[in-house]
N, C-alpha and C positions, 0 to 999 in steps of 0.2 A: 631044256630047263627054263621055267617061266620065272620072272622074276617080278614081284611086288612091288606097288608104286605109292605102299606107305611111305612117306615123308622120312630122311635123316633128320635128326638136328641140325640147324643149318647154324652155323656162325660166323658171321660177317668177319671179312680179313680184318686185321687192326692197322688201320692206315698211319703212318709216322707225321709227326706234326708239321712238317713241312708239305702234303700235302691236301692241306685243309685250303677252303678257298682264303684269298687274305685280299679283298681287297682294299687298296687304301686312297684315300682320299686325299689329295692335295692339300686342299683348301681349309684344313680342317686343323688348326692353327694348336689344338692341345695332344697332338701327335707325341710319341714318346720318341724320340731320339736319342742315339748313341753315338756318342764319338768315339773312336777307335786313334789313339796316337798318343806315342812316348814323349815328343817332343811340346812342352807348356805354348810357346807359343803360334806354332800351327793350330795345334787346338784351340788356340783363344781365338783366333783369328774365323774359326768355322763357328764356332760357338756364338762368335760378335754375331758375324752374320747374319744366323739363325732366330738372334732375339732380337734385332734389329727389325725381321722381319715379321716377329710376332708369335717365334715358336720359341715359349721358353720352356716346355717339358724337356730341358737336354739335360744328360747326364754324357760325362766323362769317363775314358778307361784309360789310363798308362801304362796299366802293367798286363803284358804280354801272353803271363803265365795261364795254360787253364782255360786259355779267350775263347773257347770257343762258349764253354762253360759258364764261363761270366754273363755270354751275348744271350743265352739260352735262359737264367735267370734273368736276366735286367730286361727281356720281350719287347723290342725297341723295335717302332712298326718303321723305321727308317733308320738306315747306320751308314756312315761316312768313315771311310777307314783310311788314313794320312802312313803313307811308307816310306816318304821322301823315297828315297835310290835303293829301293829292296831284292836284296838275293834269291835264289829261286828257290830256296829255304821257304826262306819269308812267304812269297809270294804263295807257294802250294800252300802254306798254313792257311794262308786268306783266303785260296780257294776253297779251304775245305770248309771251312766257318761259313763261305757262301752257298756250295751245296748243302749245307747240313742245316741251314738257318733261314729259311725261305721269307725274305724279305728285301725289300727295296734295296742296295748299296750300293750308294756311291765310293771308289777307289779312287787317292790322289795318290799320283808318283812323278818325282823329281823326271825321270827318264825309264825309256822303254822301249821295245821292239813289237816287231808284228807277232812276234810268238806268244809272249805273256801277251797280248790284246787277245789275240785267240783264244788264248788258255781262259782269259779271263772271263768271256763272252760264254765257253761254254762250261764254266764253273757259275754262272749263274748271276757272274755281277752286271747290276743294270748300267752302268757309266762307271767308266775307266776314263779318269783326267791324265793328262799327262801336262806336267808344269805351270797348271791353271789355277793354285789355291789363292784368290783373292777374295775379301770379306764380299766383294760387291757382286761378285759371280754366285755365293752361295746360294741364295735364293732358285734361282733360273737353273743350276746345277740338279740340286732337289728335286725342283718340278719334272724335269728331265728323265732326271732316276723313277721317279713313283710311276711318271706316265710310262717308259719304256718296263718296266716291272709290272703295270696293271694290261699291256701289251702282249706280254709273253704270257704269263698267265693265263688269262683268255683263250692263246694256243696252244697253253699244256694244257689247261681243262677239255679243251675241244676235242684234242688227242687222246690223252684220257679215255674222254667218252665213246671213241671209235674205236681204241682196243677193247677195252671191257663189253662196246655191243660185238664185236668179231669174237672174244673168247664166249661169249653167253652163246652166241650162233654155234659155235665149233660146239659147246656141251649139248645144246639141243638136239643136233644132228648126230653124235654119237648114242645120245639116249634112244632118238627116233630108229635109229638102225641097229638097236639092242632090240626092243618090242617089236620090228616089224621081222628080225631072226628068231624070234623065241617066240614069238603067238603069232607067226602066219600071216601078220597086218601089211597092210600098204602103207605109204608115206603118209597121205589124209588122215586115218583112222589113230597111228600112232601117233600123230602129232596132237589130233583130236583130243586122246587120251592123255596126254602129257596138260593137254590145256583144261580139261574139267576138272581134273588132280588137284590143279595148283588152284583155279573156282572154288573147289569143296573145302580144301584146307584152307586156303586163306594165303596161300603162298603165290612165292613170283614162280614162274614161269622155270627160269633158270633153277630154282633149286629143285624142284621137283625132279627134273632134268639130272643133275649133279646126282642126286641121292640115286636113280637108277644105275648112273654111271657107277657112282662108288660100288652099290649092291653086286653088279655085275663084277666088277674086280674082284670084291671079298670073296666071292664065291668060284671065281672061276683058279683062286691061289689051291 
């Protein structure tokens, strides 16, 4: 059974907005900011800070409810989130707000153990304070978070790009051992073919690839 290297419609996966690149800039003083905390005056205290130092795009959250929701419309390129002494309730809510919200964040907490630091590291938050909220640390706190955030980043993106070239590899080489079973070819000749495909149409490499793979599936149900 030979099978045709007319082109699928290819459709790009729909990537979630937390993996868009974001990165942020320090220095760049009209940043939007979110404070994250129930309590008026912690948050004044991060708030002083912050305009103290020149960033006064901050906005304020108190209320709890929906936060992840709230964090997701208000698109705050930097969020400091104050929990005084929080439950592991609490705590997993904020991790999930930081997986789901791909952004800088700085975490203050009254008190803490090595578990919730863990938790918290691989829930995505850039700095985890413990017992540190003073106006005059805020600044250097910041810095801290965006750098350690524009840090990691750079090593998801680079990982990123080494899975997706290994799955592109893995769909080539199944496509190439489809044409070289079904028309007699060698590895050269069908790879050959896979590459003047994707030349004539105007396509990558990989989808070419993909669309033989799929063809072959459809037809061998």
């Amino acid at each position: 059974m030979a099978y045709g290297l007319q082109p699928l419609k290819h459709v790009e996966p729909h990537l979630p907005s937390n993996a868009a690149v974001c990165r942020i800039v320090m220095s760049d003083t009209g940043l939007k900011i979110l404070i994250v905390d129930q309590n008026v005056v912690r948050a004044a205290i991060i708030e002083e800070g912050l305009r103290d130092a020149g960033y006064l795009n901050v906005t304020v959250v108190r209320d709890m409810q929906n936060l992840q929701q709230r964090i997701v419309s208000a698109d705050p390129e930097v969020i400091f989130i104050d929990l005084e002494n929080p439950n592991r309730d609490v705590l997993e809510q904020m991790f999930q707000v930081s997986r789901t919200v791909h952004r800088p964040i700085a975490m203050f907490v009254d008190h803490s153990d090595s578990a919730a630091i863990e938790a918290a590291i691989d829930a995505g938050v850039s700095a985890y304070i413990v017992d540190g909220l003073k106006k005059e640390r805020v600044l250097s706190i910041m810095h801290t978070t965006i750098s350690r955030f524009n840090s990691f980043d750079r090593l998801r993106q680079e990982l990123d790009k080494t899975k997706s070239a290994l799955q592109e590899r893995k769909v080539i080489d199944r496509a190439k051992g489809i044409l070289m079973q079904e028309r007699g070819m060698d590895e050269a000749a069908a790879y050959g073919l896979l590459r003047k495909t994707a030349m004539n149409e105007n396509l990558k490499l990989v989808q070419v690839a993909q669309s033989v793979v799929t063809a072959a599936q459809m037809l061998s149900k």
